[in-house]
Structures are given as structure tokens and as C-alpha cells.
C-alpha positions, -999 to 999 in steps of 0.1 A, spaced: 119 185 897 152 168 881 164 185 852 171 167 823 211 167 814 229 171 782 241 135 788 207 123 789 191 145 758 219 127 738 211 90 745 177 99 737 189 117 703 209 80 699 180 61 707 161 75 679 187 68 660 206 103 654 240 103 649 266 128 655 259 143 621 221 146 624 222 167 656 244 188 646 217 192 615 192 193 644 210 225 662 219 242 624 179 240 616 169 248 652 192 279 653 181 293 621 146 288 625 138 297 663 173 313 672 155 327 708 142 292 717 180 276 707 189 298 734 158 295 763 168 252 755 203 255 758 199 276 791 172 253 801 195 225 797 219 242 827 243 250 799 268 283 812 268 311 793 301 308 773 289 271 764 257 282 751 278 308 733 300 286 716 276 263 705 251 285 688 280 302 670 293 266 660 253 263 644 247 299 627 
């Protein structure tokens, strides 16, 4: 099975119509409210450690 890249979660983010802004709301809400599965979606996007670090400290 193909896993799905950050690249391509973006464009669908855009294609709904969120901006830079509203995903970074998406990751701030997602963070606080399920801070375990922030983690478990980051990984599962193939994200290395020290990048999933950063970006849930850029969110908490």
C-alpha cells in the first residue's frame, strides 16, 4: 500500500480550502485535544523523529 505524503495531505488541506493559517489551527487543536494521536499521524505520515518533534512543539 502507498503511503500517503505530507505533500499530498496538504493539497488536499488546499483543496478544501485551508490556508496556511487554518492548519496550523488544525495541528494547535489536534495537539491539544489528542496529543498521542498528533503523534501516531505524524509518524504515520513517515515524518523522522526530530521532525515530528519540532512540529508538535511548534503546536503545544
Amino acid at each position: 500500500m502507498k503511503q500517503v505524503t505530507v505533500e499530498e495531505w496538504v493539497a488536499r488541506f488546499r483543496a478544501i480550502g485551508l490556508d496556511d493559517a487554518a492548519m496550523e489551527k488544525w495541528h494547535r487543536l489536534f495537539e491539544r485535544e489528542n496529543p498521542a494521536g498528533h503523534q501516531s499521524f505524524l509518524e504515520w505520515l513517515g515524518l523522522p523523529a526530530d521532525k515530528v518533534a519540532e512540529i508538535r512543539k511548534k503546536y503545544a
